[in-house]
C-alpha positions as a LaTeX table, in Angstrom:
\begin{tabular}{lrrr}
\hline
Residue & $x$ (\AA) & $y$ (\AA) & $z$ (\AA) \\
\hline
Unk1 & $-17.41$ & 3.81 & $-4.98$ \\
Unk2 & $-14.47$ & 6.11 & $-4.59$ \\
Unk3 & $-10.79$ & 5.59 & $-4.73$ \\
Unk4 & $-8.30$ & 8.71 & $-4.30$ \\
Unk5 & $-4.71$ & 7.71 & $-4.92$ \\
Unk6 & $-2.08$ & 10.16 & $-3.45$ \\
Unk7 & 1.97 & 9.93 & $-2.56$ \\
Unk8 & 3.22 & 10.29 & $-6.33$ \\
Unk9 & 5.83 & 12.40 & $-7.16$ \\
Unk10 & 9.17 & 13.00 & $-8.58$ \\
Unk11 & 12.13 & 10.42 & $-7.26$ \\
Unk12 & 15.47 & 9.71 & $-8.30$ \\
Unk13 & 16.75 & 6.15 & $-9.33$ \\
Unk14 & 17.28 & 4.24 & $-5.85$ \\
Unk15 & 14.94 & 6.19 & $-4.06$ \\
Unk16 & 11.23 & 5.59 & $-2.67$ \\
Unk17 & 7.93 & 6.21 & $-2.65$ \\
Unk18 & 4.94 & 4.81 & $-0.75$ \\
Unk19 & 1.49 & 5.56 & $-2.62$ \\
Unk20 & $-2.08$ & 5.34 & $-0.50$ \\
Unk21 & $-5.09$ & 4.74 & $-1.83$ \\
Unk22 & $-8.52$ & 5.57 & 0.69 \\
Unk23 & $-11.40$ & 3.93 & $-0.88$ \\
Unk24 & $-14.88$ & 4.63 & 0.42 \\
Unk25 & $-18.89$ & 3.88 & $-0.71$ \\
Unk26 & $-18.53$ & 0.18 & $-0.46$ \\
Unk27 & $-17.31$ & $-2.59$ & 2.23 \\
Unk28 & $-13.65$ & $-2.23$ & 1.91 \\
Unk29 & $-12.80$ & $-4.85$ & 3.72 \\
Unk30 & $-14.54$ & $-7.97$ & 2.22 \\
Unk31 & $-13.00$ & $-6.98$ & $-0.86$ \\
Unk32 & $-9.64$ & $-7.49$ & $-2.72$ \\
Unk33 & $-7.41$ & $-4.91$ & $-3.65$ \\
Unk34 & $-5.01$ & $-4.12$ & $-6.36$ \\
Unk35 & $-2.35$ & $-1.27$ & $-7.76$ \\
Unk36 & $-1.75$ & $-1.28$ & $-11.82$ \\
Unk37 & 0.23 & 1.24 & $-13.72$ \\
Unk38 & 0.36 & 2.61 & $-17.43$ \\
Unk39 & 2.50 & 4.41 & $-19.24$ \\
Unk40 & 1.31 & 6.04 & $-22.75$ \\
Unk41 & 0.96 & 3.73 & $-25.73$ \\
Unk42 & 1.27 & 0.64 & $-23.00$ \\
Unk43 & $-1.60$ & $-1.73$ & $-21.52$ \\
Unk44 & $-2.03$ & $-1.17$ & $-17.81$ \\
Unk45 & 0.00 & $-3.45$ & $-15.54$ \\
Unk46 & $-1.09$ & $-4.76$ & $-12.97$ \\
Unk47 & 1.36 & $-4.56$ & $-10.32$ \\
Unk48 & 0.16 & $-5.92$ & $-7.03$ \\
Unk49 & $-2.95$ & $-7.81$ & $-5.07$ \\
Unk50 & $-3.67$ & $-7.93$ & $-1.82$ \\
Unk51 & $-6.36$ & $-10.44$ & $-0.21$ \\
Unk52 & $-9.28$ & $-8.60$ & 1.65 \\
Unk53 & $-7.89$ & $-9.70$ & 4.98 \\
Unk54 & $-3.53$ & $-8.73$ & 3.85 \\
Unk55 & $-2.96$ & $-12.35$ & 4.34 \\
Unk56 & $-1.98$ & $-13.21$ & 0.66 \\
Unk57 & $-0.51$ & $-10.94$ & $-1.81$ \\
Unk58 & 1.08 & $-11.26$ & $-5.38$ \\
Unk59 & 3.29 & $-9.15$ & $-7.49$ \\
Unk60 & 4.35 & $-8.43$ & $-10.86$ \\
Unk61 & 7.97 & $-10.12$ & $-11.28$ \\
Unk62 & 8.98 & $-6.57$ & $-12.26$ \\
Unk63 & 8.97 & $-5.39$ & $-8.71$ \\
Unk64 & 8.82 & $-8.30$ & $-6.44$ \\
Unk65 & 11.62 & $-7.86$ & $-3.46$ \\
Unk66 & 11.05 & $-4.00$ & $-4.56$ \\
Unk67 & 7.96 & $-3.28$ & $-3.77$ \\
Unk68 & 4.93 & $-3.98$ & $-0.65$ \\
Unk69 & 1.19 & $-3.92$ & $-0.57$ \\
Unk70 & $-0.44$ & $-3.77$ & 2.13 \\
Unk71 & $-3.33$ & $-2.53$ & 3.75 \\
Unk72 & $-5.49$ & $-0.77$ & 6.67 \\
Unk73 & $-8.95$ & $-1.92$ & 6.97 \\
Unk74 & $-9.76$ & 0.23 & 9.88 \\
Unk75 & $-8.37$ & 3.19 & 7.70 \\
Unk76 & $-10.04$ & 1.51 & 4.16 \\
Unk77 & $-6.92$ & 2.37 & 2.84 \\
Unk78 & $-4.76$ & 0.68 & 0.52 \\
Unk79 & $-0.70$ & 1.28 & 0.43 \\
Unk80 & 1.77 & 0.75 & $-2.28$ \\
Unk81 & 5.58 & 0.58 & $-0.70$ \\
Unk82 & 7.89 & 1.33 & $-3.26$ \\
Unk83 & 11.64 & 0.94 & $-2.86$ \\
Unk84 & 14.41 & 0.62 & $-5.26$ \\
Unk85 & 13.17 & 2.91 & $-7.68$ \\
Unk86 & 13.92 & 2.35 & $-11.74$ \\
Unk87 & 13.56 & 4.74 & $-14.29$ \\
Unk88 & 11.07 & 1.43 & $-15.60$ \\
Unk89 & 8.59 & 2.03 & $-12.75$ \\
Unk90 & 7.65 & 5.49 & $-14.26$ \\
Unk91 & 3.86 & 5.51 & $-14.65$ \\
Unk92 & 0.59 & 6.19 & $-13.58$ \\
Unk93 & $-0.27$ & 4.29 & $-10.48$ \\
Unk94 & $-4.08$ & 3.22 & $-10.43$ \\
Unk95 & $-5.62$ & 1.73 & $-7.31$ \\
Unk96 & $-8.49$ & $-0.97$ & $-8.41$ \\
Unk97 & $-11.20$ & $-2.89$ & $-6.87$ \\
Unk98 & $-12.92$ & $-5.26$ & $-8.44$ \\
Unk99 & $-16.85$ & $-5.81$ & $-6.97$ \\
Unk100 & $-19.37$ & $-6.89$ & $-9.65$ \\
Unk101 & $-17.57$ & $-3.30$ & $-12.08$ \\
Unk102 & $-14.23$ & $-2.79$ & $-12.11$ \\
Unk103 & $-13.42$ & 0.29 & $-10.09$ \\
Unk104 & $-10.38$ & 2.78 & $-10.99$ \\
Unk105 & $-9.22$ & 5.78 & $-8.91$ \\
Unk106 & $-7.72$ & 9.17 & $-10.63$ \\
Unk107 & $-4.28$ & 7.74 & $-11.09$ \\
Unk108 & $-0.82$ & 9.32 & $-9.37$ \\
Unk109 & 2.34 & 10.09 & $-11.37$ \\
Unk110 & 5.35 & 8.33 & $-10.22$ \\
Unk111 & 8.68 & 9.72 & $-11.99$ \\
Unk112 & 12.03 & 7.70 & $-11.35$ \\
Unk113 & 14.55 & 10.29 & $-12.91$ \\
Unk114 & 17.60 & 11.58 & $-12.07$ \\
\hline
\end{tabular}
């Protein structure tokens, strides 16, 4: 199993980001996915779910009306809309599946900072 996050980067307060995550090495589709972040000296967060077909999704009360998962099946790719940026959503971003082991990719620095 493989997940590369990318689309992190340095934003100011208001601004927006949307992260991707491409998974490969198992059935993407018949799977659930999720985003979490972390910041140092925090637990990780999860931040949003989607369902393996993007029918159902769930989000942190943090960011709900903020941000948007969705997600490409024909693509295996995962996407994190971010809008409305806060200083607060500074982290590491994390793109997770869960199959029988929890699965983490790299991680991709989002910065909200003026």
């Amino acid at each position: 199993v493989q997940l590369v996050e990318s689309g992190g980067g340095l934003v100011q307060p208001g601004g927006s980001l949307r992260l991707s995550c491409a998974a490969s090495g198992f059935t993407f589709r018949i799977y659930g996915m999720n985003w979490y972040r972390q910041t140092p000296g925090k637990a990780r967060e999860l931040v949003a779910a989607i369902s393996r077909g993007g029918g159902s999704t769930n989000y942190a009360d943090s960011v709900k009306g903020r941000f948007t998962i969705s997600r490409d099946n024909a693509k295996n790719t995962v996407y994190l809309q971010m809008n409305s940026l806060k200083p607060d959503d500074t982290a590491v971003y994390y793109c997770n599946v869960y199959t029988r082991v929890n699965y983490w990719g790299q991680g991709t620095q989002v910065t909200v900072s003026s």
